[in-house]
N, C-alpha and C positions, 0 to 999 in steps of 0.2 A: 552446690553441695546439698541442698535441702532436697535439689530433684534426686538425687541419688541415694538420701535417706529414704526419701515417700517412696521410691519404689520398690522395693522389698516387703515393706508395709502392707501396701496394696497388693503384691502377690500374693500375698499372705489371709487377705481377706476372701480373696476369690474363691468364690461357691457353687459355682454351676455344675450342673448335672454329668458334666462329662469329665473322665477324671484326663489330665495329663501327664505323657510321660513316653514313654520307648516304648508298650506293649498296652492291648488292648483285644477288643473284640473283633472292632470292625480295623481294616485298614484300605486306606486311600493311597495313591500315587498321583499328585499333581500334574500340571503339563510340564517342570521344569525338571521333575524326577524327585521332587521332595517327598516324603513317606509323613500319612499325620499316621496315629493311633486311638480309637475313641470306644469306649468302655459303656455308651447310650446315644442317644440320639439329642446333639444341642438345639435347646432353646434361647439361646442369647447369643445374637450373630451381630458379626463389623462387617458393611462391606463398605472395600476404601477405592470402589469406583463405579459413577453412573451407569454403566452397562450391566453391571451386576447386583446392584440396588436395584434395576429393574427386571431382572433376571429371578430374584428371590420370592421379588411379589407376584409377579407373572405366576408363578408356579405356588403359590399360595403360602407364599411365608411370610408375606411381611410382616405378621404378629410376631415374627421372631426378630426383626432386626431392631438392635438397642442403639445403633451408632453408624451413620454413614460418611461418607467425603463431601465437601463441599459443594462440590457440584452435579448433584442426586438432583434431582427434580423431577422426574416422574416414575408412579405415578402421584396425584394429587398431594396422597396420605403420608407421603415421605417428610414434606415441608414441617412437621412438628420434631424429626429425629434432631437428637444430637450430631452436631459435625465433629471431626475428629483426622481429618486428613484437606491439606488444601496444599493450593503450590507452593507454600512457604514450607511446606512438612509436613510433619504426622507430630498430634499429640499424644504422647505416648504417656504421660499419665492419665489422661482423661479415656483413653483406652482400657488402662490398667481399673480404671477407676468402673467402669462397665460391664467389667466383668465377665467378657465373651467367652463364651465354649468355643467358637471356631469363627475365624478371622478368613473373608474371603478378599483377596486383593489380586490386580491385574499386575504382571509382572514389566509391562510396559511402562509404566509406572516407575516401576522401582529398579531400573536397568543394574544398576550397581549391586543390588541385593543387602544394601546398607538397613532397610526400614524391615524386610524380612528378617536380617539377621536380630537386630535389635528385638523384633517380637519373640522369635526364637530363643534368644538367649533366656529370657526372662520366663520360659515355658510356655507361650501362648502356642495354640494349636491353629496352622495359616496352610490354607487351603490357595495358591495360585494357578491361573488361567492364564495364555499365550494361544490366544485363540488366530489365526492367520487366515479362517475360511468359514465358510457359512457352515461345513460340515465341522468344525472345530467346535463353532459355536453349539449346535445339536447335540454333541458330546458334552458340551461343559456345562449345557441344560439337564443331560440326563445322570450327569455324575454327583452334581448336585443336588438334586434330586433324591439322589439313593442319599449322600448325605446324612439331610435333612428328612428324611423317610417321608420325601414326598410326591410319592414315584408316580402318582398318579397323575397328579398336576403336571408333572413334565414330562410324562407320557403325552397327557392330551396338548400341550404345548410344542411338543418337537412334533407332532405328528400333524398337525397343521400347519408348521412350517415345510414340513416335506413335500404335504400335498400340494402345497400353494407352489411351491418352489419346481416342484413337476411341470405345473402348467406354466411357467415362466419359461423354462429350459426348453419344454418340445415344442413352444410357440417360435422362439427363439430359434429354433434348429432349420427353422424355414426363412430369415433372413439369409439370402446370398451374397450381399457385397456388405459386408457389416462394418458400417460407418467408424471412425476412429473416435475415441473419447479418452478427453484430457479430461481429471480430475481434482480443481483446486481448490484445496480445504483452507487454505487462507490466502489473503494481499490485502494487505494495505497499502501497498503503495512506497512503504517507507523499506523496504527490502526486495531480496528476490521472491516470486510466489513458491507456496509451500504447496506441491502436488503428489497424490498417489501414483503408486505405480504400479506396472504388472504384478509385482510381489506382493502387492498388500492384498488385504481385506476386499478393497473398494476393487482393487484389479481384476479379483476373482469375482465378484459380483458383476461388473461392466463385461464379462466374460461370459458369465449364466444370462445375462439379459439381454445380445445377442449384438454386443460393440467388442471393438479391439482397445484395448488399453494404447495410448500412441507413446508412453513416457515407461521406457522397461528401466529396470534397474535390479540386484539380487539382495536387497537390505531386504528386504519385507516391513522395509520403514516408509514414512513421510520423508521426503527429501525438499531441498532447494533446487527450482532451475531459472534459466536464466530469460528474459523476454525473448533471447534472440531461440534458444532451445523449443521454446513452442512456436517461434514461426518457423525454424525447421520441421518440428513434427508436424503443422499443419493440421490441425485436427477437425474432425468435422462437426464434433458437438466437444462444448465445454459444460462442465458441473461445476457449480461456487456450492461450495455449504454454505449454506444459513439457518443461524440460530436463534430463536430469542433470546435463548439465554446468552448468547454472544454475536451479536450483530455483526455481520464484516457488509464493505464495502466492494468484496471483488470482482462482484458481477460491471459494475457500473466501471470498475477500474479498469477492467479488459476492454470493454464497448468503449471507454474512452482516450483508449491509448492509440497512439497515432499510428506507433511502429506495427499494430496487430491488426490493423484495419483490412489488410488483402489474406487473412487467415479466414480461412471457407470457414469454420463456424461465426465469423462477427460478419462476415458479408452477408451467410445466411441467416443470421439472427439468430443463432442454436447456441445461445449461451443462457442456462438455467440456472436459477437458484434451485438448490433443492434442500431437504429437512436434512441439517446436520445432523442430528439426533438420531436418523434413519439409517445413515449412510455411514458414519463418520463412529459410532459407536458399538461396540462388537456387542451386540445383546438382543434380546426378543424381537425387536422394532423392526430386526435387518430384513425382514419379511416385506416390508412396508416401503423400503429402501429400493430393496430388489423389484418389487411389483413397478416402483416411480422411475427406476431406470429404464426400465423395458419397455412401459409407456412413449418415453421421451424420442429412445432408440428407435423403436417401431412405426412411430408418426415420422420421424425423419425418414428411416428407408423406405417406407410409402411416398414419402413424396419427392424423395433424390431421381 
């Protein structure tokens, strides 16, 4: 009962630059088809996920984020924000209490549309991303951008990622037998491993950097498959994410599983860690991601 008195309260005190409501100056359309409306340009920003906490600073806003999710860690300067979203939830007074002019969150996140409805209802103004491609993500750099009127930052930010991304792509166009790659973002061991597919992010990247994704599926999600599914697909290079921030063990789980031993990537040793953060994250980084795939992919087809 006390949360639902404080929260009126607090909308009540909210003072940011930008006013809310159905009409305005500027307007936006999200990836999901949401509509914001904004009357100036916010300075007090939530973002309630690490791909877009590094998205904001990249493009020269971090002086404007007041509040990020739990798991933000780069860059550096992030480590003193307030947290405000973790896997247990979102705290939604301590949001209200911050006072944002515009709320950026990933709708993968919030599948249900529960934590967007709740900020909505209460007037907050949320800005969602559904980024599925590296060109998605280039758009939701430069939408953002216009946003936050910081067009210039993510001008020169998408535009490095393009060029980089060219030369990935036409180096790329000159592998002929282009090796298979399995992509698994977690195993422990204690379940089935958790892989990308043709549909995701990681798909379309293992695609520009010149592998065949071996695992199709039409979610555009992370799935479950099973030990015996990847010694059907047989693949020729596997990817483990690895994070500091979250350590997994699956590289060493594949290399020691007996059933995957006659699978041409563990016979050839082409089972990589690579930077979760890179790979695994729809945001600025995926530039870094893309470059580290193509690497791996290219020294294989050279020496297959």
């Amino acid at each position: 009962m006390a949360m639902v008195l404080l929260v009126p309260i607090l909308i009540g005190a909210i003072t940011g630059c930008v006013d809310i409501g159905t009409d305005g100056d500027l307007e936006f359309i999200d990836d999901m088809g949401g509509t914001i409306y904004l009357n100036g340009t916010p300075i007090r920003v939530i973002t309630l996920s690490p791909a877009l906490t590094e998205l904001v600073f990249a493009i020269g806003g971090g002086d404007l984020v007041v509040a990020c999710d739990e798991t933000s860690d780069h860059p550096t300067e992030v480590s003193g924000l307030q947290r405000v979203f973790s896997w247990n939830g979102m705290d939604l007074e301590a949001i209200i209490a911050a006072e944002p002019d515009i709320i950026f969150m990933d709708w993968t996140l919030d599948v249900t549309g529960d934590d967007h409805k709740a900020l909505t209802d209460i007037g907050l103004n949320v800005y969602r991303v559904y980024p599925t491609s590296m060109e998605d993500i280039i758009h939701n750099i430069a939408e953002i951008g216009d946003i936050l009127d910081l067009g210039d930052g993510a001008l020169a930010l998408t535009d490095d990622i393009k060029d980089r991304m060219k030369v990935v792509e036409e180096a790329a166009a000159a592998i002929e037998d282009r090796p298979g790659v399995l992509h698994v973002s977690y195993y422990d061991g204690s379940t089935d491993p958790w892989v990308l597919t043709d549909s995701t992010f990681s798909g379309g990247m293992i695609d520009k950097a010149g592998g065949s994704c071996v695992m199709s599926d039409g979610s555009g999600k992370g799935i479950t498959v099973s030990i015996e599914a990847i010694i059907v697909a047989d693949p020729d290079i596997i990817f483990t994410s690895q994070s500091t921030s979250w350590p997994t063990s699956s590289r060493s789980l594949i290399l020691s599983d007996e059933r995957l031993q006659d699978i041409k990537a563990v016979k050839n040793g082409a089972v990589y860690d690579v930077e979760g953060d890179q790979v695994d994250r729809t945001g600025p980084r995926m530039i870094d991601g893309l470059e580290l795939f193509h690497e791996y992919i290219t020294a294989y087809a050279e020496g297959a």
